[in-house]
ROVEX-972718 format. One record per residue (C-alpha): residue number from 1; residue in one letter; x, y, z. Coordinates in nm, 3 decimals. Layout:
ROVEX-972718
num, residu, c1, c2, c3
NUM, a, X, Y, Z;
...
//
This chain:
ROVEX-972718
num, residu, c1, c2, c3
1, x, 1.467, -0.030, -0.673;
2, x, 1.201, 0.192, -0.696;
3, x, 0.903, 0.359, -0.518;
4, x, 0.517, 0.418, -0.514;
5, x, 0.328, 0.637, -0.264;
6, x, -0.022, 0.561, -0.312;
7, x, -0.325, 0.691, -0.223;
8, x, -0.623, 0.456, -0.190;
9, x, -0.999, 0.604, -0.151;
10, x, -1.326, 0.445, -0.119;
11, x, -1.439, 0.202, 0.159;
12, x, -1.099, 0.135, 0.313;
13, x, -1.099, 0.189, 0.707;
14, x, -1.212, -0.018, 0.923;
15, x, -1.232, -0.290, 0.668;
16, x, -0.853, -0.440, 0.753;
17, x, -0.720, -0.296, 0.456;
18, x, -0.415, -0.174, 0.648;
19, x, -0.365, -0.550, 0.803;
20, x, -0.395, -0.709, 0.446;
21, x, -0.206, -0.447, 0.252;
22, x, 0.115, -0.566, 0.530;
23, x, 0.038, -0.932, 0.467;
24, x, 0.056, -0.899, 0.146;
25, x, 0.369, -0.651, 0.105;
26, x, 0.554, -0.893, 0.287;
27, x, 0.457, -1.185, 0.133;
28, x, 0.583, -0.996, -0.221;
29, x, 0.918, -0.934, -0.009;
30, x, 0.811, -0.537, -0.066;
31, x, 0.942, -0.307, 0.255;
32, x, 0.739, 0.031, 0.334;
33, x, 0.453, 0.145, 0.544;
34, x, 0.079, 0.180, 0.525;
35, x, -0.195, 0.435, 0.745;
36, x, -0.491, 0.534, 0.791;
37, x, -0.517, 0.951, 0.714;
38, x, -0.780, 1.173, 0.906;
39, x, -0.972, 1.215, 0.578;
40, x, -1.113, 0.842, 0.527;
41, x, -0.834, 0.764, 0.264;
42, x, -0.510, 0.497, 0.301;
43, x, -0.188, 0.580, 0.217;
44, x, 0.071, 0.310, 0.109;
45, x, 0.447, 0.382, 0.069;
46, x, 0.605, 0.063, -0.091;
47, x, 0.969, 0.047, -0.222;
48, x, 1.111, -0.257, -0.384;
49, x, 1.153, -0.383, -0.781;
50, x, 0.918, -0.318, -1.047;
51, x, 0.746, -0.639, -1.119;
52, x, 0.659, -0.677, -0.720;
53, x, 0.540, -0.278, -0.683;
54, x, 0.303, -0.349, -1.000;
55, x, 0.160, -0.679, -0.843;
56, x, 0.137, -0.492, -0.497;
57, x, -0.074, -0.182, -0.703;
58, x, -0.292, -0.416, -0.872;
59, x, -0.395, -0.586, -0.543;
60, x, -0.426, -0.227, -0.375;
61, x, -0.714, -0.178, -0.645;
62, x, -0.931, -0.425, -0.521;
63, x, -0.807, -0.446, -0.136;
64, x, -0.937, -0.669, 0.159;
65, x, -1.253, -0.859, 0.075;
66, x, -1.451, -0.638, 0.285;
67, x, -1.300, -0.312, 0.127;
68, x, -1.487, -0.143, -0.143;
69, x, -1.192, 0.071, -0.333;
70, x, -1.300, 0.377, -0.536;
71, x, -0.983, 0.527, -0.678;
72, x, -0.594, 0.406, -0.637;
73, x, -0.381, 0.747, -0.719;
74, x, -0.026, 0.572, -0.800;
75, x, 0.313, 0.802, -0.827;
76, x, 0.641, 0.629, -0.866;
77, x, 0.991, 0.708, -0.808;
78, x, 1.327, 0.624, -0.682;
79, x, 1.380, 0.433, -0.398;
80, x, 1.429, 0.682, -0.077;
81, x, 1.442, 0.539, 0.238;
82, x, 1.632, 0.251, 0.385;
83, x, 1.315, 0.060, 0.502;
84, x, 1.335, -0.282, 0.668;
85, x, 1.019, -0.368, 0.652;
86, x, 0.637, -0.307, 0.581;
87, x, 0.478, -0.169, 0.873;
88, x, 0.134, -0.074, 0.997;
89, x, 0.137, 0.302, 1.089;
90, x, -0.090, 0.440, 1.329;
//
């Protein structure tokens, strides 16, 4: 198990990026959390196994269809948190 905190800039709030980027963690059985930060960016905390964390980035760099994503700023690392689920943090 491992972990990615991303940070996601470019057209992202307000768009449902936060609503799609759940959907689709669950869907890849991925547990975490994603929110919207004061400065217009997303952050996205995602823990689960390699193969699903890489599918999850690669859909984070395009986003919902109405997002418009300028820069995905990936850093991996162990697993940290017993997370449950992937949640939509306001």
């Amino acid at each position: 198990m491992h972990r990615i905190d991303v940070i996601v800039t470019g057209q992202v709030q307000g768009v449902w990026f936060r609503r799609n980027t759940q959907e689709k963690a669950r869907e890849l059985c991925i547990t975490g959390w994603v929110r919207n930060e004061s400065d217009g960016t997303v952050t996205v905390v995602a823990e689960g196994n390699d193969k699903l964390l890489i599918k999850l980035a690669k859909w984070l760099e395009i986003g919902s269809p109405d997002a418009n994503v300028d820069t995905l700023k990936v850093n991996w690392g162990d697993a940290k948190e017993k997370l449950n689920s992937f949640d939509v943090i306001k």
